[in-house]
C-alpha positions as a printed Julia matrix, in Angstrom:
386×3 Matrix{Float64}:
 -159.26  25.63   42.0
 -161.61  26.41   44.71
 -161.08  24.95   48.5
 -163.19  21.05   48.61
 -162.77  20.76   52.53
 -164.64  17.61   52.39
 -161.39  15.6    50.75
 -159.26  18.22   52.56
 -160.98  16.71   55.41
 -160.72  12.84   54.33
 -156.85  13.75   53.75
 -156.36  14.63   57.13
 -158.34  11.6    58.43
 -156.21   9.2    55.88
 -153.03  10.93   57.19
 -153.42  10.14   60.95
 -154.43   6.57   60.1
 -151.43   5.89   58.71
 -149.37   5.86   61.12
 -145.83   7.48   61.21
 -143.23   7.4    64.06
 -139.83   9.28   63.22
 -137.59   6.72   61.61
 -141.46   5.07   60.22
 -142.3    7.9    57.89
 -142.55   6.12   54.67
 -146.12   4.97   53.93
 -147.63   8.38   54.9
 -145.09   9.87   52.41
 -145.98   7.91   49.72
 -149.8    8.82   50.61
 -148.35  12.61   50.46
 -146.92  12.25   46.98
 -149.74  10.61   45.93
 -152.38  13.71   47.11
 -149.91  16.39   45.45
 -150.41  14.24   42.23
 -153.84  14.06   42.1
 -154.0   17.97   43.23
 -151.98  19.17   40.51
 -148.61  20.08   41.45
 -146.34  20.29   38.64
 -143.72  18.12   40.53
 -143.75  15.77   43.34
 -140.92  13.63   44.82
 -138.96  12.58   47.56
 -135.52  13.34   48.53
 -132.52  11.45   50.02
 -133.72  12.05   53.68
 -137.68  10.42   52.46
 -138.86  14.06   52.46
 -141.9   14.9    50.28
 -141.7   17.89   48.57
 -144.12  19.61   45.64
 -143.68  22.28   43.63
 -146.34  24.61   41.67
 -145.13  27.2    38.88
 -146.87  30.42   38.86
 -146.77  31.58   35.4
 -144.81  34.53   35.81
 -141.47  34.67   37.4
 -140.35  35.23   40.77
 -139.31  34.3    44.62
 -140.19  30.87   46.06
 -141.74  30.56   48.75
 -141.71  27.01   50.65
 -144.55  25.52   53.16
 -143.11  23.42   55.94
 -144.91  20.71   57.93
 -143.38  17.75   59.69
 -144.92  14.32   59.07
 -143.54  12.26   61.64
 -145.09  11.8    64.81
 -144.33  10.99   68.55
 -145.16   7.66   70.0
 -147.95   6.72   72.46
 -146.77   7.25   75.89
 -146.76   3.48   77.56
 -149.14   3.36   79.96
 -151.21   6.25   79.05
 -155.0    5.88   78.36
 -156.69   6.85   75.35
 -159.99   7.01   74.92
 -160.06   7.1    71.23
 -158.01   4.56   68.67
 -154.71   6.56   68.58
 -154.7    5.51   64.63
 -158.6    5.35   63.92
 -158.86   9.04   62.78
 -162.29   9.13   64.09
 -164.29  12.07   63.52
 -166.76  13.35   66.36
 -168.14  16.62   67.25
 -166.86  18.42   64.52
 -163.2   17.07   66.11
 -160.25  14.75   64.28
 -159.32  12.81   66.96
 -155.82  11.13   66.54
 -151.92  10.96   67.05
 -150.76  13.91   64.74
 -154.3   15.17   64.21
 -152.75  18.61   65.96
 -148.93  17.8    65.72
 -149.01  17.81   62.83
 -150.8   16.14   59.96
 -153.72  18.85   59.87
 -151.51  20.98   58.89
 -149.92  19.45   56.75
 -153.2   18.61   54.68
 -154.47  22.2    54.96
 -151.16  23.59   53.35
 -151.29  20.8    50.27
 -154.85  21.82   49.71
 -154.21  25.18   50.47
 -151.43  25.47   48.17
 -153.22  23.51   45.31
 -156.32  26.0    45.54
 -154.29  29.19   44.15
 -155.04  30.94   41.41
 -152.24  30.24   39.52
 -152.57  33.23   36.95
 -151.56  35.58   39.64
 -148.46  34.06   40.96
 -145.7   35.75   40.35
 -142.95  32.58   41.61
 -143.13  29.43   43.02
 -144.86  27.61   45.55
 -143.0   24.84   46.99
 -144.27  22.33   49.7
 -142.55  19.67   52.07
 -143.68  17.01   54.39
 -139.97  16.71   56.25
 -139.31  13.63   58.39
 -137.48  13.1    61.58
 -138.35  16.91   62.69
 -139.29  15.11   66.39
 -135.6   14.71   67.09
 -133.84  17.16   65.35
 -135.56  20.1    64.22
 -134.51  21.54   60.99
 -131.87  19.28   60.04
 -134.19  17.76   57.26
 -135.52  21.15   56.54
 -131.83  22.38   55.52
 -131.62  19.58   53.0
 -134.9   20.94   51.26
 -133.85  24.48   51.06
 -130.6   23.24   49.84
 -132.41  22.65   47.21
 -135.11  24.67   46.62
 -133.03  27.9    47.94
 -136.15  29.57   48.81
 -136.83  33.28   49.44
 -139.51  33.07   52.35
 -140.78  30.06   54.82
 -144.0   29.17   56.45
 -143.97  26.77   59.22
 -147.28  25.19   59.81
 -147.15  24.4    63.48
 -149.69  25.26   65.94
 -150.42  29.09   66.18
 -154.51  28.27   66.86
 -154.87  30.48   63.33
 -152.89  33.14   64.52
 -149.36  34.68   63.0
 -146.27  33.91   64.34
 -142.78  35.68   64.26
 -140.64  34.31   66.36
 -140.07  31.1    68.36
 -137.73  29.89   71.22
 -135.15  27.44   70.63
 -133.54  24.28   72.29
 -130.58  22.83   72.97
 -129.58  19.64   74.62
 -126.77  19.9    77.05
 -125.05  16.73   78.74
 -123.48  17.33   81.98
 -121.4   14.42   83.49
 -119.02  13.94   87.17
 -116.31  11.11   87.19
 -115.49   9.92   90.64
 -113.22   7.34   91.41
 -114.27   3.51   92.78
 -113.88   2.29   96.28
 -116.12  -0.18   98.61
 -118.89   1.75  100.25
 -118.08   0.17  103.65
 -114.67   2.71  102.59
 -116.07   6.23  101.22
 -113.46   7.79  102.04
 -110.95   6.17   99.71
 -113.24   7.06   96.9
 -114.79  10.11   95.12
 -118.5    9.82   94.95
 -120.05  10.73   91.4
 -122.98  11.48   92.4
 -122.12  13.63   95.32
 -120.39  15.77   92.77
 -123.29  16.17   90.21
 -125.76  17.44   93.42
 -123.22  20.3    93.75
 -123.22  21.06   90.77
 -127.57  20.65   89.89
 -127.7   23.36   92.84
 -125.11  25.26   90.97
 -127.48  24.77   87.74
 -130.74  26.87   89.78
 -128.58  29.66   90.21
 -127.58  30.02   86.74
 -128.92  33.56   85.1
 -131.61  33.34   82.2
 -132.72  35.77   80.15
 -135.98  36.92   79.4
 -138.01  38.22   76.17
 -140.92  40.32   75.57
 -142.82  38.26   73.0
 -140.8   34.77   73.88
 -140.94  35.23   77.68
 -138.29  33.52   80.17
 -135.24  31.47   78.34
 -135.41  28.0    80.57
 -133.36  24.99   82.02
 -134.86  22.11   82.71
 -133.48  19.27   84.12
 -134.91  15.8    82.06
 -132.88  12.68   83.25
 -130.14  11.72   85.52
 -128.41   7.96   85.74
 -125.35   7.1    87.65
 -122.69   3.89   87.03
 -122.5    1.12   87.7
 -125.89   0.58   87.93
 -127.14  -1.44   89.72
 -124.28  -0.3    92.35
 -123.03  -3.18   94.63
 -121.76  -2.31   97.5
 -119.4    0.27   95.63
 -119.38   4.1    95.38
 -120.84   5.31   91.59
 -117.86   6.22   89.53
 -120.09   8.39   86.73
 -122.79  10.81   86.76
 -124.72  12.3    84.0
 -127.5   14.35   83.66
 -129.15  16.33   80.77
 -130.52  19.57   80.75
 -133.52  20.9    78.34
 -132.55  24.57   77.5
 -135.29  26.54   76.25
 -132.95  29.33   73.79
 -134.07  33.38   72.87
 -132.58  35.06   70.16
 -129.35  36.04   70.12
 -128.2   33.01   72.42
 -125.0   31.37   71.72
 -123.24  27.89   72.13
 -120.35  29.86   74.11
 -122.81  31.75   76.15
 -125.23  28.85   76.85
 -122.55  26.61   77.94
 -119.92  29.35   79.51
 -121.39  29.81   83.01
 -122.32  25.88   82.91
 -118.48  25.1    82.84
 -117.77  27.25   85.47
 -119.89  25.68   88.28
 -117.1   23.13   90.33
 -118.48  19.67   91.92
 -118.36  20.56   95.83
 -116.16  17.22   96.01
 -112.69  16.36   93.98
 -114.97  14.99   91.04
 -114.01  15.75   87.47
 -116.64  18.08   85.68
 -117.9   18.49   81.93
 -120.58  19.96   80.24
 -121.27  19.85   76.47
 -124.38  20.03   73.84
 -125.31  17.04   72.69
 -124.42  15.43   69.77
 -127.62  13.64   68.0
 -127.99  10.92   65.09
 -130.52   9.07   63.58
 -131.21   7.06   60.78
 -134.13   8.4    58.67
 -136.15   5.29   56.59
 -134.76   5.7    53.79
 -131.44   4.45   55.49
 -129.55   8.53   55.09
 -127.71   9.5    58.88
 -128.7   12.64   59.63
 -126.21  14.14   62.07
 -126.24  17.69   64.05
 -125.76  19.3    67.36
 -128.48  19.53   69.49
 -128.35  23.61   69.36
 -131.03  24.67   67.86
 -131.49  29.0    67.77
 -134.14  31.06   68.37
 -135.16  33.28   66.17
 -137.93  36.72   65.35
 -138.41  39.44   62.61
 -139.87  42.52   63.34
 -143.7   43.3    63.31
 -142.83  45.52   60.66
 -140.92  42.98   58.1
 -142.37  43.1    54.49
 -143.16  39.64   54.49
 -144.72  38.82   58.06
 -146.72  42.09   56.98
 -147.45  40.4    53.51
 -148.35  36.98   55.28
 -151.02  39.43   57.7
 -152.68  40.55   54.48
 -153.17  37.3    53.21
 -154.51  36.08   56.43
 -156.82  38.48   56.41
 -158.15  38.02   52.81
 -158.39  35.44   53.9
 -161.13  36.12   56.93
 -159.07  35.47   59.67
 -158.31  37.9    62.06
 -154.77  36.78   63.54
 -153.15  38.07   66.41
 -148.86  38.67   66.34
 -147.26  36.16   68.26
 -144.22  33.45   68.97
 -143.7   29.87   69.26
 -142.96  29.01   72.82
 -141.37  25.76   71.65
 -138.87  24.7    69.4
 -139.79  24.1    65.72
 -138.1   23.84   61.93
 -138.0   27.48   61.56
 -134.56  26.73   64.22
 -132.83  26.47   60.84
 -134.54  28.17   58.55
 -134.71  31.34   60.28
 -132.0   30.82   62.99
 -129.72  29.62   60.75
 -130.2   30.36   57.28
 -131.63  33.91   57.81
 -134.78  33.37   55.81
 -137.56  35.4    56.4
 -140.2   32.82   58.21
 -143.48  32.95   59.86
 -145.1   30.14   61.49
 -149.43  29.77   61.07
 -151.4   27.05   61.88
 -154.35  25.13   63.41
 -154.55  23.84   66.74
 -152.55  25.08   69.99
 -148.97  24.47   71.48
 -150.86  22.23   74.45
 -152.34  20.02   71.62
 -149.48  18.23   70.76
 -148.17  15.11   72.38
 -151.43  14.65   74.18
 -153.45  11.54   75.03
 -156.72  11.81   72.81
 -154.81  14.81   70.51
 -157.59  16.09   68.32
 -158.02  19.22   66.06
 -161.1   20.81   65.13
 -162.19  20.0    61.56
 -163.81  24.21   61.3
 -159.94  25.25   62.27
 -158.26  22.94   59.42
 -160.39  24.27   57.22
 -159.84  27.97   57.9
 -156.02  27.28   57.89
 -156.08  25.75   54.37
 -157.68  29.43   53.46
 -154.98  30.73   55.01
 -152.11  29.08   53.83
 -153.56  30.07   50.1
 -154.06  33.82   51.32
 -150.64  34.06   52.56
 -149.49  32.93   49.02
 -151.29  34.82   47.17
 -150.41  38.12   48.86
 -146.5   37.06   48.7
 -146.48  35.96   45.23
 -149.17  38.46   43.82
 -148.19  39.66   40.39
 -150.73  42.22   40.93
């Protein structure tokens, strides 16, 4: 069926009006299922986690290949200003303005109508689809449930690439670091061991630590994020525990042991104990399921060369577009399905990086409906059955 990008259009509006923290996902996965319905997919349900998932049959045999966009979104930053109804999906300027508008309900839209607009008679496999949930705090984790499933042979990721092909993309971990002191009066210091004192030692330790560096990912980083010290509020007594946590922005090939090995060798410059560990995450999707998972999350790349980022460049450019090579600079749910599972990914899709988490996020109506073209495209030239 050919491409209607004015109800691909009022999809994407409908999706950013309904709004959908992580944890909150439900309504705008019931208004997913719904749109694969009425689009034609052969099947359309949820899973345990409250993912959405379609699937369309070619009607010859062959690989799967699974589209992957996140419908969750990040809150509104308190105190931040928008000048446009977070919710209201208004349209201006040829812009949908809008929390998830970029991050990423356009997407999302643009691969369900992309997906329903192949020509079925030349699709040698199956096209699968998700919507996953709770990809804001632990990326991938839903993803692996889906796959599970579906065991497919190839991945798109639909985050921001503005239109352009990606990869590769960096990965994240979380790592807590935390000093233990020991209590005395601060009129007495010197009976005590300062927590605090112990963690500066060892944050000045933390800018000496070696990163690496990659030629399509650029610099591996470590960013410090939060620090809090106990008892708080201190009275008149010297803080017993320090913690801090560290963003660490992963290349391939990175390692727990070799993320965390020259961590646990820095030393408090006082008598303070010293540990440093990833961090453990859980959260409770809304369906009620515990997801559960270390907060490592790999980088990952194929070559330039691989059959199906060079399948997924032909389709792009059937398509019209002319995309450039690139990588994600931030961490998405190809963390699992190419950094852990192996499968051969590529991440396409409207809108920038910067886009996301903004005040007044907006996408450009003329890119969604390019990137619907190009999810089909990419299809079509993996699943051809010539």
């Amino acid at each position: 069926m050919p491409l209607n990008t004015d109800r691909l259009t009022a999809f994407a509006q409908s999706l950013v009006q309904t709004r959908s923290y992580t944890g909150e996902e439900g309504p705008v996965v019931d208004l997913i299922l719904a749109e694969m319905r009425a689009l034609g997919f052969d099947r359309a349900w949820k899973d345990e986690n409250g993912t959405a998932i379609g699937l369309i049959e070619g009607q010859q045999p062959g690989p799967t290949i699974l589209l992957d966009a996140h419908c969750d979104t990040v809150g509104i930053a308190p105190g931040s200003t928008w000048t446009r109804q977070p919710f209201g999906g208004e349209i201006d300027g040829g812009y949908l303005y809008g929390r998830g508008s970029a991050d990423m309900k356009g997407a999302l839209a643009a691969i369900l109508h992309g997906a329903a607009a192949v020509d079925r008679a030349r699709l040698a496999g199956r096209v699968a689809v998700s919507a996953t949930v709770m990809e804001e705090v632990l990326e991938g984790t839903s993803l692996k449930t889906v796959m599970d499933a579906l065991r497919p042979d190839f991945v798109v990721i639909g985050e921001a690439t503005e239109l352009n092909l990606n990869r590769g993309g960096r990965g994240r971990a979380e790592i807590h670091l935390e000093t233990i002191g020991r209590p005395a009066h601060s009129s007495s210091p010197q009976l005590g061991i300062n927590a605090v004192h112990g963690m500066l030692s060892i944050i000045q330790g933390m800018e000496q630590v070696p990163l690496g560096q990659h030629p399509l990912m650029g610099p591996a980083l470590l960013v410090l994020t939060d620090i809090i010290s106990e008892p708080y509020p201190g009275h008149s007594v010297l803080p017993t525990r320090c913690r801090v946590s560290y963003d660490r922005r992963l290349l391939p090939g990175e390692t727990h042991a070799g993320v965390l090995g020259a961590i646990q060798a820095l030393r408090p410059g006082n008598r303070a104990e010293f540990r440093a560990v990833i961090a453990e995450g859980e959260h409770q999707s809304y369906t009620g399921q515990v997801l559960r998972q270390q907060k490592f999350f790999p980088a990952w790349v194929f070559e330039e060369a691989h059959p199906f980022v060079q399948s997924a460049l032909r389709g792009l450019r059937a398509a019209g577009l002319e995309p450039k090579i690139g990588a994600y600079r931030f961490c998405t749910n190809a963390a699992y399905s190419a950094g852990q599972a192996g499968v051969p990914t590529v991440g396409f899709g409207p809108a920038a990086e910067g886009d996301a988490h903004v005040v007044d996020e907006r996408l450009e109506l003329a890119a969604l409906h390019k990137a619907a073209a190009g999810y089909r495209g990419i299809i079509e030239a993996t699943l051809s059955s010539k």
